[in-house]
TORDRENFI-850883 format. One record per residue (C-alpha): x, y, z. Coordinates in Angstrom, 2 decimals. Example, Ala and Ser with C-alpha at 12.3 -4.5 7.8 and 13.67 -1.06 7.14 Angstrom:
<pts>
      east     north        up
     12.30     -4.50      7.80
     13.67     -1.06      7.14
</pts>
This chain:
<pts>
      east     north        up
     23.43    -17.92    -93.54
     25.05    -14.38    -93.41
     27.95    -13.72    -90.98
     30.49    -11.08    -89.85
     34.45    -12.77    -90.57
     37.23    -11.83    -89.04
     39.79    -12.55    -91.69
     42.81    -10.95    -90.49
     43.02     -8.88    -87.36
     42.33     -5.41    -87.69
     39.87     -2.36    -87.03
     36.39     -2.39    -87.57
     36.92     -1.50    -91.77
     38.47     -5.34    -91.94
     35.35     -7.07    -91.47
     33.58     -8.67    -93.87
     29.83    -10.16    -94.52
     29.99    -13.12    -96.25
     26.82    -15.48    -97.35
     28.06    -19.02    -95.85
     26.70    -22.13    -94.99
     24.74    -22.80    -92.02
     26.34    -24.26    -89.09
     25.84    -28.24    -88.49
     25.19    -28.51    -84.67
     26.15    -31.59    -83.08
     23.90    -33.92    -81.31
     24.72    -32.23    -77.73
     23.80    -28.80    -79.42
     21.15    -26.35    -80.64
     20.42    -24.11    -83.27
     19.90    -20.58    -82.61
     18.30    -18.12    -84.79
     19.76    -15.36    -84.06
     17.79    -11.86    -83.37
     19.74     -9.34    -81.96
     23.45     -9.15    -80.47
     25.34     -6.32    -78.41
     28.34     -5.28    -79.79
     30.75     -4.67    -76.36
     34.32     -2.95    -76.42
     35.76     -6.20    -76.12
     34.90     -6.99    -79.58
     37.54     -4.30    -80.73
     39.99     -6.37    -78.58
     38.83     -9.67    -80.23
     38.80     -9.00    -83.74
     42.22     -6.40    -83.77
     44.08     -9.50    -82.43
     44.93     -7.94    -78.79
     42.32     -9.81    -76.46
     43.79    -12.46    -73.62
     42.04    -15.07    -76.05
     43.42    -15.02    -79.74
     40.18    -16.95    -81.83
     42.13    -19.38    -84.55
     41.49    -17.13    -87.77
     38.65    -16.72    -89.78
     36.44    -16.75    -86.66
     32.90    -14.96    -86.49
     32.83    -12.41    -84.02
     29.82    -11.25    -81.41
     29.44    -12.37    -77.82
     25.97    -13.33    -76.09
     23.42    -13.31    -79.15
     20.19    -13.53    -78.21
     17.67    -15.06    -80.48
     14.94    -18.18    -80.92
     16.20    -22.43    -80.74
     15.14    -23.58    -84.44
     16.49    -27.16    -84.32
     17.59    -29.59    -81.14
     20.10    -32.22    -81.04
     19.36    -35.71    -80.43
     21.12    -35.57    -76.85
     19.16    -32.29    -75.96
     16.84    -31.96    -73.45
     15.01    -28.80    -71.60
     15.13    -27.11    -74.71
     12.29    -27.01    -77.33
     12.49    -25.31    -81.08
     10.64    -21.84    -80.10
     12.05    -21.14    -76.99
     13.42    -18.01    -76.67
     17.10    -17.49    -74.98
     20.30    -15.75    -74.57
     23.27    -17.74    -74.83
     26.19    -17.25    -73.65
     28.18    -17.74    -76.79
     31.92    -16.65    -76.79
     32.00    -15.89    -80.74
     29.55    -16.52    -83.20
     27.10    -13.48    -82.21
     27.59    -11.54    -85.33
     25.30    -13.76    -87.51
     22.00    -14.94    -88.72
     22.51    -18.65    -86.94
     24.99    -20.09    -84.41
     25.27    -23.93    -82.79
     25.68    -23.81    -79.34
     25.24    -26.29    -75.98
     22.59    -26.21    -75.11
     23.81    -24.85    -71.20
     24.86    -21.98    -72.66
     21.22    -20.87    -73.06
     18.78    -18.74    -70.79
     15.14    -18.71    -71.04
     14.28    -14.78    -72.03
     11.67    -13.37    -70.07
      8.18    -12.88    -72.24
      8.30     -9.52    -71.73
     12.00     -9.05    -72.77
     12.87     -7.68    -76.50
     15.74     -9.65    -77.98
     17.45     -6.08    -78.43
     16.98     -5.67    -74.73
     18.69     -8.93    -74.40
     21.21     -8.34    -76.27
     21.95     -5.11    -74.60
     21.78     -6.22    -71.09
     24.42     -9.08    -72.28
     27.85     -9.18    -71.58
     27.51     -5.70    -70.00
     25.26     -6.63    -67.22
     26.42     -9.30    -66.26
     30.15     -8.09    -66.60
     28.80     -5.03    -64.06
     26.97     -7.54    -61.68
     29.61     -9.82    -61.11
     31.98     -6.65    -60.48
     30.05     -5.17    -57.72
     28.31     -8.39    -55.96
     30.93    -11.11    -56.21
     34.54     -9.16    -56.66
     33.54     -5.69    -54.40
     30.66     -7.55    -51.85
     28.43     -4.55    -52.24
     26.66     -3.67    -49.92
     23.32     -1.43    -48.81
     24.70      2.19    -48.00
     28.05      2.02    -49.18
     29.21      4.32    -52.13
     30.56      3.12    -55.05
     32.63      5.00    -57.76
     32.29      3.94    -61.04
     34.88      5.20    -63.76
     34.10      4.78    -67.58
     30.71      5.44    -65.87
     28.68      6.61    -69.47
     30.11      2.76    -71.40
     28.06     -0.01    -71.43
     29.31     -1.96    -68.40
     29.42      1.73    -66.57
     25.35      2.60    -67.00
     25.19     -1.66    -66.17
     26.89     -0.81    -62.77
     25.34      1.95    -61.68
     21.60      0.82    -62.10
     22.86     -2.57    -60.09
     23.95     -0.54    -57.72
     21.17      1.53    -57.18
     18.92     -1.38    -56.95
     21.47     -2.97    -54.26
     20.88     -0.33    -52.41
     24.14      1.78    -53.24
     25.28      5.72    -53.61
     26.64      5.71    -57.17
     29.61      8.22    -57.87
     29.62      8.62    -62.06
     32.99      8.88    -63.38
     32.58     10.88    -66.41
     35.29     12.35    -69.08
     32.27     13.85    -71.60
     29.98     16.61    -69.86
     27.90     15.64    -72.73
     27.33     12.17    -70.85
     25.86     13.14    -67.58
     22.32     13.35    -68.38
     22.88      9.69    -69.15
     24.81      8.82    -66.54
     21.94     10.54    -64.29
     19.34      8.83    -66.23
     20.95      5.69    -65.15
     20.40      6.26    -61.41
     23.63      8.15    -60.72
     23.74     10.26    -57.58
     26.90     12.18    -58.27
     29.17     13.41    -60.64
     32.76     12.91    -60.52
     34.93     14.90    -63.08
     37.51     12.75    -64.86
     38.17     15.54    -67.19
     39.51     18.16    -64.64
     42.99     19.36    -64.22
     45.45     16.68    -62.51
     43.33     13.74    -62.24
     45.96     12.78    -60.01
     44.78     14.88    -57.27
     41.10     16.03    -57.95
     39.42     12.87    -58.41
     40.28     12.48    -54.78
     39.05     15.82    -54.07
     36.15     15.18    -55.83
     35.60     11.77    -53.99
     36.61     13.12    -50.38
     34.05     15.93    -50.89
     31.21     14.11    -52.40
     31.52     11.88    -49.26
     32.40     13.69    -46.33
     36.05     12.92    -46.58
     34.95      8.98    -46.44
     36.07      8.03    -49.93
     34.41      4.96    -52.20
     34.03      2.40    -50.40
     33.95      0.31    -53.86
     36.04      1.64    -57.11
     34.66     -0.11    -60.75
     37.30      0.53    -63.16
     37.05     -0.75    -66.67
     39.85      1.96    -67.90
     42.84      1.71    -65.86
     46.16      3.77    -67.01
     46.04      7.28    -65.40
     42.40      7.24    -63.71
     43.28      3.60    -61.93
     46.35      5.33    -60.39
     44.20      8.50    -59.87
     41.13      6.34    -58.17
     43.51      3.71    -55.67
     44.02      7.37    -53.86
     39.99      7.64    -53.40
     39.43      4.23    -51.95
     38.10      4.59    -48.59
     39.53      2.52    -45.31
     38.91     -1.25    -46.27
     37.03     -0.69    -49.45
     37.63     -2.53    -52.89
     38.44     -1.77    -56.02
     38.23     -3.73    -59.40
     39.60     -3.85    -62.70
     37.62     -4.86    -65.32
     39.75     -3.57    -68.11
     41.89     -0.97    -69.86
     39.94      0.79    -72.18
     42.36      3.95    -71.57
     45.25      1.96    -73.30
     47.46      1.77    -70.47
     47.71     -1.48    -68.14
     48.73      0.16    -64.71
     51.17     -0.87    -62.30
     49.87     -0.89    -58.38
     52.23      0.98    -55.25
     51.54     -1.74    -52.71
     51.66      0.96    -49.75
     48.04      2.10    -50.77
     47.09     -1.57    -50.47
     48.93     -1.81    -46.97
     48.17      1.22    -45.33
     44.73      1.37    -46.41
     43.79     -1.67    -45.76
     42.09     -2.19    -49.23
     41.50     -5.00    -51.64
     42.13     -5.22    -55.38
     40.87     -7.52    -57.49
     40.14     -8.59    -61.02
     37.18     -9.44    -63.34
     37.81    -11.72    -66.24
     34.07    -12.48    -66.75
     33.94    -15.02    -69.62
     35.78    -17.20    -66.98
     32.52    -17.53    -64.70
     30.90    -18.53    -67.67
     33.09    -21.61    -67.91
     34.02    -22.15    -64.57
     31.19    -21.37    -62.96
     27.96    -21.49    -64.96
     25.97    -22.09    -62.17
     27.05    -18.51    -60.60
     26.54    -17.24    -64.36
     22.67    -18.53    -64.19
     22.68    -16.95    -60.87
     23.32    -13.96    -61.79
     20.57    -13.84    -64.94
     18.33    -14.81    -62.59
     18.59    -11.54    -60.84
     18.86     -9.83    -63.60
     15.90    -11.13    -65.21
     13.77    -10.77    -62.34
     14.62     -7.16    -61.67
     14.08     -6.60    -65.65
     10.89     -7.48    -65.32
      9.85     -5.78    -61.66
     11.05     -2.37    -63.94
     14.02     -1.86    -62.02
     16.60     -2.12    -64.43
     16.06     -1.57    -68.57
     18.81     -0.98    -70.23
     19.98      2.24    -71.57
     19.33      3.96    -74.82
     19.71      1.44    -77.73
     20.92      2.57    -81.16
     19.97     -0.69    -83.95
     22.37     -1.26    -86.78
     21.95     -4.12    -89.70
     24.55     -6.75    -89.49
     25.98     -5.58    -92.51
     26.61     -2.10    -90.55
     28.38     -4.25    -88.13
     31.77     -3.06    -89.41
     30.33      0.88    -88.42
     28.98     -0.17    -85.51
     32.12     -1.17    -83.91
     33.40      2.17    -85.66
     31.70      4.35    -83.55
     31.67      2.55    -80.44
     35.29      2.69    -81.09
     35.04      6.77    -80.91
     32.42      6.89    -78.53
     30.29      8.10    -80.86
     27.34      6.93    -79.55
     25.63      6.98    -76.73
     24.32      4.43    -74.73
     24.35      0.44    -76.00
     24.58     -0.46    -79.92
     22.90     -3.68    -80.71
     23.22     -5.93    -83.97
     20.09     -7.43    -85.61
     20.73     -9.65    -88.73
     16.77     -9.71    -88.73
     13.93     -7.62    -88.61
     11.91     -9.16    -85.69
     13.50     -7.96    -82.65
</pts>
């Protein structure tokens, strides 16, 4: 097979595509052929060395391929060669094949594309548990989302709307708010202006009456996390989902007290070990909300795996917009 290996940790030019053998899955596994996988910010983290979760070096990179099950184990059962899944594959994504268990797959919709898949992975999933398990969303309640035009940011705000919520987009790139509008956003929040330590509150106060967000999503932390705990509204949440700014912020506890508000964190690949039955829970919304129209991803640009390496390059700069997706094969 062909794969994407992470040799030594580095930027996106480091990778290489190397012809290897196919993986030998285990009794207790499945083969996947893979069709399409999402390449996510994290993978930046992963493969320059700086995620929570160093991989043991060479590793193959890519989280959540989706593709088709080409060969069972012995063991396996619910599974048959044909089916068509996402799995929920930690590293391995950036490939033609990968072994996995076979719980780590979910049936695809017939009318989902694998690049759909693919780009509703990791993202979506990242955004749903975010607003419905860590911020308890609710019906009527407004909810800011920073980083608003990334993949987990358009993820968020189409959830939201189809929850029921008023979405605040927190945009840096005037460029981005067709897309963020596209997405189902209701407002515009600035996170360009002058002193972000002051007018995203402005912003927020007068986009709600004075009220605030009720529920803060904030994948980029450093200046806009210390910028958006002064938005929160009486007893609302925020949570961090990352720090895609650079900077990991440090919380004044008297916003927390007087306020009355909750902060919490998202480390999502943990529900997919701890709790895979939440995990399934959540693509079964998903899925079924896919398919009734309500959410499709965003725009989708397709590179070759052996464009992986520029890929990650320009979702690096943000050069992009919308998801990119990975296909090592032509079907999608």
């Amino acid at each position: 097979m062909h794969a994407v290996y992470v040799r030594r940790f580095g930027g996106p030019e480091t990778l290489t595509v190397e012809s290897v053998p196919d993986p030998e899955p285990t009794a207790d596994q499945v083969m996947v052929d893979i069709r399409a996988t999402g390449a996510n910010f994290v993978d930046l983290l992963v493969t320059g060395g700086t995620y929570q979760f160093v991989p043991k070096l060479p590793f193959v990179p890519g989280k959540l391929p989706a593709g088709i099950v080409s060969a069972i184990g012995a063991n396996v059962r619910g599974l048959a060669v044909g089916d068509r899944v996402l799995t929920l594959a930690e590293q391995g994504g950036y490939a033609t094949k990968v072994a996995v268990a076979p719980a780590a797959c979910l049936p695809l919709p017939d009318s989902m594309t694998f690049v759909d898949a693919a780009a509703m992975g990791l993202a979506y999933d990242t955004a749903w548990f975010a607003l419905c398990d860590r911020a308890r969303g609710k019906a009527g309640e407004v909810a800011l989302v920073l980083g608003a035009s990334g993949g987990v940011g358009l993820a968020a705000i189409q959830i939201a709307k189809v929850y029921g919520l008023r979405v605040l987009a927190g945009i840096s790139n005037p460029d981005k708010a067709d897309l963020v509008r596209a997405a189902g956003a209701d407002e515009i929040v600035d996170l360009a202006a002058n002193n972000l330590h002051e007018s995203l509150r402005q912003q927020v106060h007068r986009l709600t009456g004075g009220h605030g967000a009720d529920i803060v999503l904030d994948p980029l932390g450093g200046d806009f996390f210390d910028a958006a705990v002064r938005a929160v509204a009486w007893c609302g949440r925020l949570v961090i989902i990352g720090f895609a700014s650079g900077r990991i912020p440090t919380l004044k506890m008297n916003y927390v007290l007087l306020k009355n508000i909750e902060v919490s964190g998202l480390q999502v690949s943990d529900y997919r070990k701890r709790r895979p039955e939440q995990m399934r829970q959540c693509y079964t919304e998903l899925f079924r909300h896919y398919e009734s129209g309500a959410l499709r991803p965003p725009p989708t640009t397709v590179f070759p795996l052996e464009k992986t390496g520029e890929a990650l390059r320009l979702l690096r700069d943000r050069a992009v917009m919308g998801r990119i997706v990975v296909t090592p094969q032509s079907e999608t």
